[in-house]
N, C-alpha and C positions, 0 to 999 in steps of 0.2 A: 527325820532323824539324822541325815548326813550334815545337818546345818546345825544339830547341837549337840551339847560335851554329851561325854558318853563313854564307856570303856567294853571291851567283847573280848573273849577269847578268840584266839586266832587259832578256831581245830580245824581249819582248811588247809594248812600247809605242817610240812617237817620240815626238820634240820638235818642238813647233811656234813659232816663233819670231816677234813680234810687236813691230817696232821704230820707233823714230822720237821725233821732240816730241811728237806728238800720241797716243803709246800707250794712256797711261794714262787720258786721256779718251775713246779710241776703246773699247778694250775695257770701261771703265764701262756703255759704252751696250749692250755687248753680251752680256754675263755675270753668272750668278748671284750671283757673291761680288763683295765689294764692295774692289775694291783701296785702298782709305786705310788700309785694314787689311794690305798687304803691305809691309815693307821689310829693310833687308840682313838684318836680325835675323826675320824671319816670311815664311813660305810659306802655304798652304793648297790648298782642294780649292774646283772649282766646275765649273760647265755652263753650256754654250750652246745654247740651246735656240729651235727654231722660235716663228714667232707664235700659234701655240696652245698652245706650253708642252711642248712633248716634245723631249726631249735631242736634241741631234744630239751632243754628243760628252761627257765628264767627264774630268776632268781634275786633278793637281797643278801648281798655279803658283808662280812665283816669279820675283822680279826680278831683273833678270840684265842688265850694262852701261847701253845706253841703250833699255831693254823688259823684256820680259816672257818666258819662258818656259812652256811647257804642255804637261805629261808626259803624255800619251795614247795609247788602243791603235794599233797602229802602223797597220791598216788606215783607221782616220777622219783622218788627216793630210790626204791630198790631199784628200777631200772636204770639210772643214773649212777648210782653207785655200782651197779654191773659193769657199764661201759666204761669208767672210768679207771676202775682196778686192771684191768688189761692194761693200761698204761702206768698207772702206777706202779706195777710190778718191778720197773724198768728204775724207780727212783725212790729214796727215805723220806716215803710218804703213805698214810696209812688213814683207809677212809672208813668213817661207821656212821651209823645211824645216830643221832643225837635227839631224834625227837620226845622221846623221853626224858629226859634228861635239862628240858628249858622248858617251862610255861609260855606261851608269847601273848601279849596282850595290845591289844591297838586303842588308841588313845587320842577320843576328838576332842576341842577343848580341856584338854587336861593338863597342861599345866604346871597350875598349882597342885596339883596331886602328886606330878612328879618332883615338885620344888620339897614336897613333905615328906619324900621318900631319899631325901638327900641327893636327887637330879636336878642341876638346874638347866635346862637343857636349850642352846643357843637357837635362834629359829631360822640358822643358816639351813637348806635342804643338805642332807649326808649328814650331819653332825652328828657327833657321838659323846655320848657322857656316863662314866660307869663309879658306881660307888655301893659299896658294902655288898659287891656281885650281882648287882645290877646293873641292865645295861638299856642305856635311853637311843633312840635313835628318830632323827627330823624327818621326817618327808615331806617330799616339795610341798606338797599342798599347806601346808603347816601342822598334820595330825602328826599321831609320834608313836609309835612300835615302842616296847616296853618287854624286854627278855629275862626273866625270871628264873633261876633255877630252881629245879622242882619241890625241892624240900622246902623252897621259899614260898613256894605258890599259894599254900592257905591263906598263909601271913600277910602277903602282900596284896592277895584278891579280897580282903577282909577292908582294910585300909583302902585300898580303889573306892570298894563299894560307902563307905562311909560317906566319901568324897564326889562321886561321879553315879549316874544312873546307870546299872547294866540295860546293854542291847544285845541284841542279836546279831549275826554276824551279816545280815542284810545290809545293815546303817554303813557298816565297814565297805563293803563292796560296792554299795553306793556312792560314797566318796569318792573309792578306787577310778569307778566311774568317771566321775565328776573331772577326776585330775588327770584323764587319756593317760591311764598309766596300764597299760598292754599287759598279758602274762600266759605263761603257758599253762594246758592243763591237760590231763590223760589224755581225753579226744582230740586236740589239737597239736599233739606231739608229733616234731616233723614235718609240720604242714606248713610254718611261716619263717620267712629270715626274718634276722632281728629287724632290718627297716620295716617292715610290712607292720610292726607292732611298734612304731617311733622309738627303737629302745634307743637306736643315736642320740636322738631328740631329748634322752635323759640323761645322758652321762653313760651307760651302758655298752657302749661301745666303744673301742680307740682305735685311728686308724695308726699312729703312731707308733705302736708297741712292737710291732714287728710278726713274728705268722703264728697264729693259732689253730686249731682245726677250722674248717670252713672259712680261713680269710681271706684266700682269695675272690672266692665266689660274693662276701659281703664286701669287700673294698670294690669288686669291679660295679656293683650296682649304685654304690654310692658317688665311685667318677665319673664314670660312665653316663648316668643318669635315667639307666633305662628301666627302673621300677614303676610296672605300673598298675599294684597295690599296695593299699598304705593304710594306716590305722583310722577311722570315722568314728565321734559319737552319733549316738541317733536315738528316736523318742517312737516307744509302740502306746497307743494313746488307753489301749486297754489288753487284759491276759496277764498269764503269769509269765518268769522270765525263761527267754529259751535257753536250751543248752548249751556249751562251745561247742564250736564246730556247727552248730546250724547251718545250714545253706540261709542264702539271700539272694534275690531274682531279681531283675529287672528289663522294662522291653527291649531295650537297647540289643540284648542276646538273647539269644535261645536258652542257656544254660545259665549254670548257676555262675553268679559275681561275687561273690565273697561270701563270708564266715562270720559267724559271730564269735568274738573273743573271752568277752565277759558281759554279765548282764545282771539285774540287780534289781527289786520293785522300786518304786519312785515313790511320790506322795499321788501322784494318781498318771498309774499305768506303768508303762517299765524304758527306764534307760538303759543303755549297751554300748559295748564299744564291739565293733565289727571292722574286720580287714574287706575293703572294699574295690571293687576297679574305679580307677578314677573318672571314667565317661560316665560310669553308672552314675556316682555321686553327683557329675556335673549338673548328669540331664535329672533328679533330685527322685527318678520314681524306682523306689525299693520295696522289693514287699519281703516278709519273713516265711522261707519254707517254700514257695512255689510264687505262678507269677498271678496266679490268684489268691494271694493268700494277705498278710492284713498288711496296709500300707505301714512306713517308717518314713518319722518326719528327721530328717537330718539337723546337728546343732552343731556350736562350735566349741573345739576344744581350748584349753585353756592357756596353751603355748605355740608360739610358731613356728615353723622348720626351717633352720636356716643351713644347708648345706653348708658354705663356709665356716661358722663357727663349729658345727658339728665335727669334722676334719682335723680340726686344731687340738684333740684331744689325744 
């Protein structure tokens, strides 16, 4: 299913809503990516991450009226928005829940569906294109997120469906997969910096913009060069998919080597993306859950890491 058109509601994640004059300098202070880099025409990905550098949430942003929007899993909203109104308080910014309030739909091969809804939407990654309060958005891989507001939602899921086969939200995650695109979710909140999930490696990061919470701890790892885990896909040849946060074992140690991130059925058996130790990956023997438990065959991702261009951002 990840290899054809297809449309899915997207009930895995909310909207967190971030508004006011002082948005866009509020959330500077407080986020991996760097917003000079967001407007009508670009979206992206980024994190917020405690003062020692591990995610409390990840996220796709975009500007949206007088703010920001932040598409995230639906469990970190309220604790996210907890965290962040302590700091807010301090600035003409004001933060709600918005997942009510947008439909979001994900979009493979689609399109000409979005061409029929008056998007015509460019197949640069980040792009953005909004017409008649809809709002289209590129992802690298070339699928496209599709943000509906609510009273539009019959109307436009009606029109999808005419055009596109619905799926499940499996096909969608699978994709995800597919494109090493990292994310956080309740179990794993806290547990990874952003490199440990390549969010550099997407745009998600800027060393450039000057301090946010945890940047010191995320620029030292990045110059420095001493991270040593970082995001793997990998293939279980049979089972259902595990959890985040799964442990993953290998002989190399006694303990456990990383985490699974996301995971998702395949056409036969399950792909994942797991934060891994890079010796474990080397030496290639992983098993999920203990160190008897069922091997994973490592694969490659779709992009490569280039420290230097990463930096320039």
């Amino acid at each position: 299913m990840a290899d054809s058109a297809f449309f899915c509601p997207l009930t895995h994640e909310g909207v967190l809503a971030v508004r006011g004059p002082d948005a866009s300098k509020f959330l500077q202070g407080q986020l991996t990516c760097n917003l000079n880099y967001l407007n009508d025409e670009h979206a992206g990905l980024g994190a917020r991450c405690t003062p020692k550098g591990r995610m409390q949430s990840s996220f796709r942003i975009l500007g949206e009226g007088d703010g920001f929007l932040l598409a995230m899993a639906m469990e970190l909203i309220e604790p996210q928005m907890a965290d962040l109104k302590k700091y807010a308080a301090f600035s003409k910014s004001t933060l709600s829940d918005e997942s009510a309030t947008w439909v979001r739909f994900g979009l493979a091969g689609g399109d000409g569906a979005l061409v029929s809804l008056g998007l015509d939407l460019p197949h640069d990654s980040d792009r953005v294109v909004r017409a008649n309060g809809l709002i289209a958005i590129r992802l690298s891989d070339g699928r496209a997120e599709l943000w509906v507001p609510a009273a539009q939602a019959d109307t436009v899921q009606t029109r999808l469906s005419a055009q596109l086969p619905s799926a499940g939200l499996d096909g969608w995650l699978l994709a995800q997969v597919r494109a090493g695109i990292g994310q956080v979710f309740g179990p794993t909140r806290e547990l990874f910096i952003p490199q440990m999930i390549n969010l550099q490696a997407l745009g998600g990061v800027s060393f450039k913009k000057g301090c946010y919470t945890g940047q010191e701890i995320v620029a030292r790892m990045q110059y420095l060069g001493k991270l040593k885990r970082r995001l793997y896909r990998l293939e279980l040849e049979s089972g259902t998919p595990p959890a985040a946060a799964t442990e993953l074992f290998s002989p190399v140690h006694g303990s456990s080597v990383g985490e699974v991130v996301l995971a998702a059925p395949a056409e036969s058996g399950v792909e994942l993306l797991a934060v891994l130790q890079e010796d474990a990956a080397n030496d290639g023997r992983v098993h999920l859950g203990s160190l008897e438990g069922p091997a994973l065959r490592l694969l490659e991702l779709p992009y490569a890491l280039d420290p230097d261009r990463e930096i320039q951002r």
